[in-house]
C-alpha positions as CSV (number, residue, x, y, z in Angstrom):
1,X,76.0,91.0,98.0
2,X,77.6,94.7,98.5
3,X,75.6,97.8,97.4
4,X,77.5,100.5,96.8
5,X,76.2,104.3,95.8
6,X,78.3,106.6,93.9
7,X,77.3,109.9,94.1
8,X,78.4,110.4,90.4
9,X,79.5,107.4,88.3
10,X,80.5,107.6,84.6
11,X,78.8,104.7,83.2
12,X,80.3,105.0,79.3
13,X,78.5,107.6,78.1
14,X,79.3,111.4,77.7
15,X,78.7,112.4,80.7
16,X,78.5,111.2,84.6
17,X,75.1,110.4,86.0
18,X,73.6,111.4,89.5
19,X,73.6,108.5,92.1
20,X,74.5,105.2,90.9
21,X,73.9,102.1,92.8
22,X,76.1,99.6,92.1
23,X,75.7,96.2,93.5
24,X,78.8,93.9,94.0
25,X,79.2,89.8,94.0
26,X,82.1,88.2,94.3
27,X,84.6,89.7,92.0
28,X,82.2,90.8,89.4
29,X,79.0,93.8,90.1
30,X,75.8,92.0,89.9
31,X,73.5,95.4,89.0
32,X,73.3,98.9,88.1
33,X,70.7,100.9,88.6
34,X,70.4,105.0,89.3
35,X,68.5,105.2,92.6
36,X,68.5,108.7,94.4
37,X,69.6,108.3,97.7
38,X,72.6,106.0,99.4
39,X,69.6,103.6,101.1
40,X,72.0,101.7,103.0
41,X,74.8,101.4,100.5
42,X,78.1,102.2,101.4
43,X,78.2,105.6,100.3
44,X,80.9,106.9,97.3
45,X,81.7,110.8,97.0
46,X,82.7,111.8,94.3
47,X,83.1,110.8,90.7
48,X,83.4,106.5,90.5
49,X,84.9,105.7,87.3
50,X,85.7,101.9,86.1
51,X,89.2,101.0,87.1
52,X,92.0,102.4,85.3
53,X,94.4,100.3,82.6
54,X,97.7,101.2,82.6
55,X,98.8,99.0,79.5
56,X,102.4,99.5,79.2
57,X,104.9,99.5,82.2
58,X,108.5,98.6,83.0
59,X,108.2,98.6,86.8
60,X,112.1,98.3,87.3
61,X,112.5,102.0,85.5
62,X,110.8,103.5,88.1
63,X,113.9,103.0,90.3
64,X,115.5,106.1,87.7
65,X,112.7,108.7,88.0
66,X,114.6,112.3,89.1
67,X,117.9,110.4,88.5
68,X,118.6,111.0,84.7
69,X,118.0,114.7,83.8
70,X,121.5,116.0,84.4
71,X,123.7,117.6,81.2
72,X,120.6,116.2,79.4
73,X,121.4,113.7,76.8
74,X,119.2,111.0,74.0
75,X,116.7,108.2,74.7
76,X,120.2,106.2,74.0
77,X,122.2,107.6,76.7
78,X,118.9,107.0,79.0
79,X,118.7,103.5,77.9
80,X,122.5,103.1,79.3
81,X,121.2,104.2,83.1
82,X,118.5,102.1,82.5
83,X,120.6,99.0,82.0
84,X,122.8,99.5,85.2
85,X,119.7,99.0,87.3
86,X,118.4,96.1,85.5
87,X,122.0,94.7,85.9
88,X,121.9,95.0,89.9
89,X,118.2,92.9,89.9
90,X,117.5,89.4,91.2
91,X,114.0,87.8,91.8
92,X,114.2,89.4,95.1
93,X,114.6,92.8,94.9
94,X,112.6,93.3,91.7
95,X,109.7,91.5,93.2
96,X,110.2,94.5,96.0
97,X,110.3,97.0,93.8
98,X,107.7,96.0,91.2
99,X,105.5,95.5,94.0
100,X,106.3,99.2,95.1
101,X,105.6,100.5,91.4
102,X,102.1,99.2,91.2
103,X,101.4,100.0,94.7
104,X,102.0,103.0,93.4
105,X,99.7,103.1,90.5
106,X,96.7,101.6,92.8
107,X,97.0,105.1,94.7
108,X,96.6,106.0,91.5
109,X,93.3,104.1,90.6
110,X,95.1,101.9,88.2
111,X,93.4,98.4,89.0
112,X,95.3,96.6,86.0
113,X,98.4,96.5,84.5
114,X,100.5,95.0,81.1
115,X,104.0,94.6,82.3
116,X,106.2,94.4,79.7
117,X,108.5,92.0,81.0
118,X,111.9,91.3,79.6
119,X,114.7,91.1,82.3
120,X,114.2,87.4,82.0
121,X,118.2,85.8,83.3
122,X,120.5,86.3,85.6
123,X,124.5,86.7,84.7
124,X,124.3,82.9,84.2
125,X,120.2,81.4,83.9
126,X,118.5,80.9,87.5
127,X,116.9,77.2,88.0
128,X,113.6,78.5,87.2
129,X,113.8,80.6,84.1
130,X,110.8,82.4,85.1
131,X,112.0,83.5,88.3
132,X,111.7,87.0,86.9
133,X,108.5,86.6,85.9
134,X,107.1,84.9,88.4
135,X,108.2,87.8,91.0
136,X,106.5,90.5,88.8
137,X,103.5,88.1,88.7
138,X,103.5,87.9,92.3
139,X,104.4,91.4,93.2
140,X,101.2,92.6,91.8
141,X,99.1,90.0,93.8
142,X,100.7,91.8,97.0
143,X,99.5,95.4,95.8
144,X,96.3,94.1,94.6
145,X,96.3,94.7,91.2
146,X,95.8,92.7,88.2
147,X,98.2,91.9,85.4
148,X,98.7,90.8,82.1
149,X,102.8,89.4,81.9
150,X,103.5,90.4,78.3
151,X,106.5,88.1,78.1
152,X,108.7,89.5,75.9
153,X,111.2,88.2,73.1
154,X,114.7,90.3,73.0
155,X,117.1,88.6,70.8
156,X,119.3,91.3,69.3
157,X,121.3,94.3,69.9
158,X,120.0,96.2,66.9
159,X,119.8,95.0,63.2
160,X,122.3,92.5,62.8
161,X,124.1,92.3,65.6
162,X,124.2,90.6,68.8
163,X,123.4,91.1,72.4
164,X,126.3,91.9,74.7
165,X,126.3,92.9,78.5
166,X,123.2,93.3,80.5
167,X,121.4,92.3,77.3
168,X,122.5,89.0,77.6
169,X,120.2,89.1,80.4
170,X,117.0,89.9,78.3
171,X,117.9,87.3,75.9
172,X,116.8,83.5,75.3
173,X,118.9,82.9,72.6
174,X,116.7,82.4,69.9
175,X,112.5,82.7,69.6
176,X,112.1,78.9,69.5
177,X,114.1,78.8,73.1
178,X,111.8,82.0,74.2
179,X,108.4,80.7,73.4
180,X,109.5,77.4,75.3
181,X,110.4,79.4,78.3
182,X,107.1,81.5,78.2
183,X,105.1,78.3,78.0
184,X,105.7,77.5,81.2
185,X,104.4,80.8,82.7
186,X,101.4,80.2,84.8
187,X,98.4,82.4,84.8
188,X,96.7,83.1,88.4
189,X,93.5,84.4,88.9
190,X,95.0,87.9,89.2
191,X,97.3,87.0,86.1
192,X,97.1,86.7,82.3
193,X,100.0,85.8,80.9
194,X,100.8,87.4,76.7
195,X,103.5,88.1,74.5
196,X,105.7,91.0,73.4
197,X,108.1,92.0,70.6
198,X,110.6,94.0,72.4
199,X,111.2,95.6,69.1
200,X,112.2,95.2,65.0
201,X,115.4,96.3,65.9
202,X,115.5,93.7,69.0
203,X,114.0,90.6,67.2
204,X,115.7,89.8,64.1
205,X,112.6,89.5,61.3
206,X,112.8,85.5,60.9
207,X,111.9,85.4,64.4
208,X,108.7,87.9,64.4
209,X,106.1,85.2,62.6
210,X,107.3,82.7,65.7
211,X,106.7,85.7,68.7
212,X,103.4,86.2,67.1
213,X,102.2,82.8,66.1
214,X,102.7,82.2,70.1
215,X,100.7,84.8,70.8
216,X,98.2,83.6,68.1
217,X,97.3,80.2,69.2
218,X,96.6,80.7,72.6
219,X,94.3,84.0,71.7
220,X,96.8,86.5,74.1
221,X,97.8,90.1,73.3
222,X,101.0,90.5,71.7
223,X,102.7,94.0,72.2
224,X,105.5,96.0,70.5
225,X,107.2,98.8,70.9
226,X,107.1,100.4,67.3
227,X,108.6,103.6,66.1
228,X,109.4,105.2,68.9
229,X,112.7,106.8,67.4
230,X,113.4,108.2,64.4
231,X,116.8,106.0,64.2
232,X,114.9,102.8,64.5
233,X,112.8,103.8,61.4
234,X,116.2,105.0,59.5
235,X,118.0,101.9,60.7
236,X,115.1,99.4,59.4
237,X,114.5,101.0,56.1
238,X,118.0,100.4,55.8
239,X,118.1,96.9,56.7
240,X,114.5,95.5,55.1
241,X,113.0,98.0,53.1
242,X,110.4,98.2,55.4
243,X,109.5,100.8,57.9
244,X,108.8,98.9,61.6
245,X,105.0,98.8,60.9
246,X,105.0,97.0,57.4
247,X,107.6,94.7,59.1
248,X,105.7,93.7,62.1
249,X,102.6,93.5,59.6
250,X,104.4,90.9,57.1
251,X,105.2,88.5,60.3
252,X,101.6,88.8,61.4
253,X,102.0,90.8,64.5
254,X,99.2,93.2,64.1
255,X,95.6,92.9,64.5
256,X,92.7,92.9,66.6
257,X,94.7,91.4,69.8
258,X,97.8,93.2,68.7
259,X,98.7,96.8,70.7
260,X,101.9,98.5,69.5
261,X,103.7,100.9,71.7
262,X,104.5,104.5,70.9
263,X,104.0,104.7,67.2
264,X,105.7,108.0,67.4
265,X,107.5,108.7,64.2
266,X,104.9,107.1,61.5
267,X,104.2,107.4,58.0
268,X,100.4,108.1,56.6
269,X,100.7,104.5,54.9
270,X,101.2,103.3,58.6
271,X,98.5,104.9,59.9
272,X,96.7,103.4,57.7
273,X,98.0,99.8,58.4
274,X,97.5,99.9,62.4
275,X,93.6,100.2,61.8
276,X,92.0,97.3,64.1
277,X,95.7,97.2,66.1
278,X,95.1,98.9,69.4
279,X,97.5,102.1,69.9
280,X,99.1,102.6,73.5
281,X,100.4,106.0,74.0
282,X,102.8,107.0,76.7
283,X,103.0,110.8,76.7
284,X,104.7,111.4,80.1
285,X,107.7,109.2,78.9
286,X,108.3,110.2,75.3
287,X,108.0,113.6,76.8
288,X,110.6,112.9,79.4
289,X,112.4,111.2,76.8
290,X,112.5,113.6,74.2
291,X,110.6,111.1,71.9
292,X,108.4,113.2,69.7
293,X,104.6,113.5,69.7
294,X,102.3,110.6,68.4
295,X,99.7,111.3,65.9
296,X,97.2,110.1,67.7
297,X,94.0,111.7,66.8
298,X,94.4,110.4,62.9
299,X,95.3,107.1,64.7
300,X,92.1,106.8,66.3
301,X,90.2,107.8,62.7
302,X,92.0,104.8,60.9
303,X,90.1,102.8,63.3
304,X,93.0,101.9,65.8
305,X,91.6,101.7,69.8
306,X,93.8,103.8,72.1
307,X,94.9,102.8,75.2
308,X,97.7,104.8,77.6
309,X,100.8,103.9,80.1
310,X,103.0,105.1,81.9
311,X,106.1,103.1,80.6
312,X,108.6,104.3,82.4
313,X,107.1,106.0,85.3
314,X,108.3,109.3,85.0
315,X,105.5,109.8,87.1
316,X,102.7,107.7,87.4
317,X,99.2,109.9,86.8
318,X,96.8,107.6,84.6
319,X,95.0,111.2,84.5
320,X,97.9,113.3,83.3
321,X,98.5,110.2,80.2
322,X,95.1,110.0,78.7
323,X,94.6,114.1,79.2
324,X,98.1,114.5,77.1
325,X,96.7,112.7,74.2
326,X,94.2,115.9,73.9
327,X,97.0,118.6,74.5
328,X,99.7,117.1,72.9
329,X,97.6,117.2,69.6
330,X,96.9,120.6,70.7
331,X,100.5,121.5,70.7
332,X,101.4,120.0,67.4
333,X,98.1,121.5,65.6
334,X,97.0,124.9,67.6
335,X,94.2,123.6,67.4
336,X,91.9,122.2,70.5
337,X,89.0,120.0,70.9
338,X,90.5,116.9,69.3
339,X,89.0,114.4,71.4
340,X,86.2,114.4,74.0
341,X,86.5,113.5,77.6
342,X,84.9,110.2,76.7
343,X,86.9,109.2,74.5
344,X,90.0,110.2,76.7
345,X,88.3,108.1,79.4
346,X,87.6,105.0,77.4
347,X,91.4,104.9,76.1
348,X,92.3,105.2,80.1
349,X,89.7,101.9,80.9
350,X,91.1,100.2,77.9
351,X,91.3,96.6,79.3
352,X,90.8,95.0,75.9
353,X,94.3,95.9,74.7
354,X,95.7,93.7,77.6
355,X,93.9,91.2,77.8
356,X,91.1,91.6,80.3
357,X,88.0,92.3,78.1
358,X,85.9,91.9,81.4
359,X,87.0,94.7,82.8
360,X,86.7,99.1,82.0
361,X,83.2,99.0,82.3
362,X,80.6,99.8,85.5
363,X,77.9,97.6,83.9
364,X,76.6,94.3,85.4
365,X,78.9,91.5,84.9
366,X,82.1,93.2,84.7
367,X,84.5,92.8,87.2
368,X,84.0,94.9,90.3
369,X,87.1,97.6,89.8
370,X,86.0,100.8,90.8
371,X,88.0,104.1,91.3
372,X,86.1,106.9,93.5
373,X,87.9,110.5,92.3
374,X,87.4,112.8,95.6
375,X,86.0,116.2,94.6
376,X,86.8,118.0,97.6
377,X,90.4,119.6,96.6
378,X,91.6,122.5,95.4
379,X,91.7,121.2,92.1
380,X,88.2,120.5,91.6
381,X,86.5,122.5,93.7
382,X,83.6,124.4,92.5
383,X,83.3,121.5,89.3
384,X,79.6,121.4,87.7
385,X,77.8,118.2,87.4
386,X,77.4,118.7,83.7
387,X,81.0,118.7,83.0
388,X,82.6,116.8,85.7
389,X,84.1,114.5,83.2
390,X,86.3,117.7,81.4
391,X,86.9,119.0,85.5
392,X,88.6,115.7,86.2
393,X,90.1,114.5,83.2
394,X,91.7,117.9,82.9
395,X,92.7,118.8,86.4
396,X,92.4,115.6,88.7
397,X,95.8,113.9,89.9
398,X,96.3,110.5,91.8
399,X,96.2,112.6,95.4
400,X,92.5,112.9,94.1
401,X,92.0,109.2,93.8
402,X,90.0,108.0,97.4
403,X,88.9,104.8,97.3
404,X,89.9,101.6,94.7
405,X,88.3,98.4,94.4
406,X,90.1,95.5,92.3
407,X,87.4,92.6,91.9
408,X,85.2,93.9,94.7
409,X,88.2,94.3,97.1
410,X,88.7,97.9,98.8
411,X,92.5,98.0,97.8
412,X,92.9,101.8,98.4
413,X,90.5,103.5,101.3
414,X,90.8,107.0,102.0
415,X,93.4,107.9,100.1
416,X,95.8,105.4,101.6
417,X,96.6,101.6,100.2
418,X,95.1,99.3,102.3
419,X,98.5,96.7,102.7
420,X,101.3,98.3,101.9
421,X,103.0,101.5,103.1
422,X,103.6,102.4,99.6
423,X,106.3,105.6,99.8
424,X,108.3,103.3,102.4
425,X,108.2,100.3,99.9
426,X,109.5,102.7,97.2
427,X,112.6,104.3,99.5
428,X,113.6,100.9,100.4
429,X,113.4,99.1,97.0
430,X,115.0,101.6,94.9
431,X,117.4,102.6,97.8
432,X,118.5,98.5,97.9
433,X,119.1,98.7,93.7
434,X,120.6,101.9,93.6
435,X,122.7,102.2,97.5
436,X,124.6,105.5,96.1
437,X,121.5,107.3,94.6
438,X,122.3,108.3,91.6
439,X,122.1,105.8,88.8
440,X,125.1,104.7,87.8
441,X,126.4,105.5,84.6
442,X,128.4,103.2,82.2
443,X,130.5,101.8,85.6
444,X,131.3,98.5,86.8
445,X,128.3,97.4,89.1
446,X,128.5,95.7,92.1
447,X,126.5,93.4,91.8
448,X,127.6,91.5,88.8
449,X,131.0,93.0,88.1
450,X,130.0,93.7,84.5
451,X,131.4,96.8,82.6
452,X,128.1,98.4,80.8
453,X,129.0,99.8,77.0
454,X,128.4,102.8,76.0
């Protein structure tokens, strides 16, 4: 048994309570009780929160962050950059840089993770067709983390048409062939393995009921990204009928273990149909990307559970995505006070969405993932006990983050990761997939040799 005393601790409610003992064994915390003074327990300053979910991530983008602002351009022409580094990746190298990425977010007091995982092949099919996955899987072990694999099914180039160059890559042919391949993923007691819809536009529609029947049967989350663009919307009205959400709806792939991705550019009718589907928003990127603004708060009133991620790491700041889900509505409405620190919090902790229902909680039998915030820095200095939830949901960053525990393991101490020499890691991963520096852009890689399409 470990006893551990937070000076403040946020144990659900509104506010953070006054000196929280909090007594660890094993993976899981055994009791919680508020005592007044340390007694012997390994002390916590600060504010101790429950660990934090990031529940949608592509750790391979993070090799483009700073590298795709220049002369501006679409979430199309980004998408371009993006495939030139998944083109250069083998097991090797994206094991090293995945590993990198959520090293990064445990600074960050991210303790788990759903990677949405579809860079599945080489130019032609490695020996072990989850080679990919099974470096992603491991990768996370090495930074401590948890994960949830969300496998994911990418069939098409867009509506009725096929997958050509690096997409060839994501593909399995057909979602019979991908739910055989998935199969044979194996969890790890650091690893749940679920399922993904890359997208409508990715997964022709007499392939959805199979991706989410899959999903189904063996009770794991099944993702999607939905309505992130406009032209995705336009381009499946024209091809069904159906905007994305009634789509995904008729093939089953909404519902209480369901979480769909963006859900940007949606109609009140959808709103309406996501109630009881979890939500994940991802402000930093469909900032970055020039996405649009989710409409989150009526989201949340039809009854859908929010969750946040950081996608594709334009930075990484847990803090900075559940805080934009307030001032982002604030933006679109002039209006502020759309959702409570709370209820920021609990879309931050959101473990449900991905799988690990144990976990988001500081309550006895939950798993022992705990995040200590520091209140010593500039930032929130001079922050009042009564409202230390607003002071670090609204100002904190992940230099703030001190100390992170991942099933009763001290993964961060003092500010610094307790394996891995994280901003090293990141130099000499991304610096190995992208030698010249700047992503490359619609040229002949040369790894592969393949010509990328504009």
């Amino acid at each position: 048994m470990t006893r551990y005393w937070a000076e403040h601790a946020w144990l659900g409610g509104d506010r953070a309570e006054e000196g929280v003992l909090i007594e660890v064994e094993g993976e899981r915390i055994a009791a919680v009780e508020l005592v007044p003074s340390p007694d012997g327990a390994h002390v916590l300053r600060g504010l101790t929160l429950p660990g934090l979910a990031n529940a949608h991530s592509h750790a391979f983008h993070r090799a483009l962050r700073g590298r795709t602002h220049r002369g501006g351009g679409t979430f199309w022409t980004w998408r371009e950059d993006m495939y030139a580094v998944a083109e250069r990746l083998d097991p090797d190298s994206y094991r090293a840089l995945a590993r990198a990425a959520f090293g990064e977010m445990a600074l960050a007091g991210i303790t788990c993770v759903g990677e949405f995982h579809y860079l599945h092949h080489g130019a032609t099919h490695y020996a072990d067709p989850n080679a990919m996955g099974a470096a992603v899987i491991e990768a996370a072990s090495e930074a401590g983390i948890r994960i949830t694999l969300l496998d994911t099914c990418y069939l098409a180039g867009g509506f009725g048409t096929l997958v050509e160059g690096v997409q060839e890559r994501f593909s399995d042919g057909d979602a019979d062939a991908w739910a055989e391949r998935a199969a044979a993923l194996r969890e790890a007691p650091h690893a749940r393995i679920g399922a993904a819809i890359h997208s409508v536009r990715a997964v022709p529609a007499s392939q959805l009921t199979t991706v989410a029947g899959w999903a189904r049967e063996r009770g794991a989350p099944l993702h999607a990204h939905l309505s992130e663009q406009r032209a995705e919307n336009e381009a499946c009205l024209a091809a069904h009928g159906r905007t994305p959400a009634e789509l995904l709806d008729e093939h089953g792939a909404l519902g209480a273990r369901a979480c769909m991705v963006h859900a940007t550019h949606l109609s009140d009718a959808d709103i309406g149909r996501l109630g009881g589907t979890a939500v994940c928003m991802c402000a930093t990127t469909e900032r970055d990307l020039a996405d649009g603004i989710g409409p989150a708060r009526a989201l949340a009133d039809a009854g859908a559970p929010l969750c946040t991620g950081s996608d594709s790491h334009a930075v990484i700041d847990p803090f900075e995505e559940a805080r934009a889900i307030e001032l982002d509505e604030r933006l679109r409405t002039e209006r502020r006070g759309h959702f409570p620190a709370a209820e920021l919090l609990r879309a931050a902790t959101n473990h449900a969405a991905i799988g690990w229902p144990e976990a988001g909680r500081i309550e006895s039998g939950a798993f022992a993932d705990l995040v200590t915030v520091s209140l010593d820095s500039a930032r929130l200095a001079g922050a009042a006990p009564e409202t230390l939830l607003e002071s670090v949901l609204f100002a904190a960053s992940p230099a703030d983050v001190r100390e992170v525990l991942v099933g009763g393991r001290r993964v961060v101490a003092g500010g610094r990761h307790a394996a891995l020499d994280v901003p090293a890691e990141l130099r000499a991963a991304i610096g190995a997939v992208l030698p010249g520096g700047a992503a490359p852009a619609g040229v002949e890689p040369a790894a592969t040799g393949g010509v990328l399409r504009r």
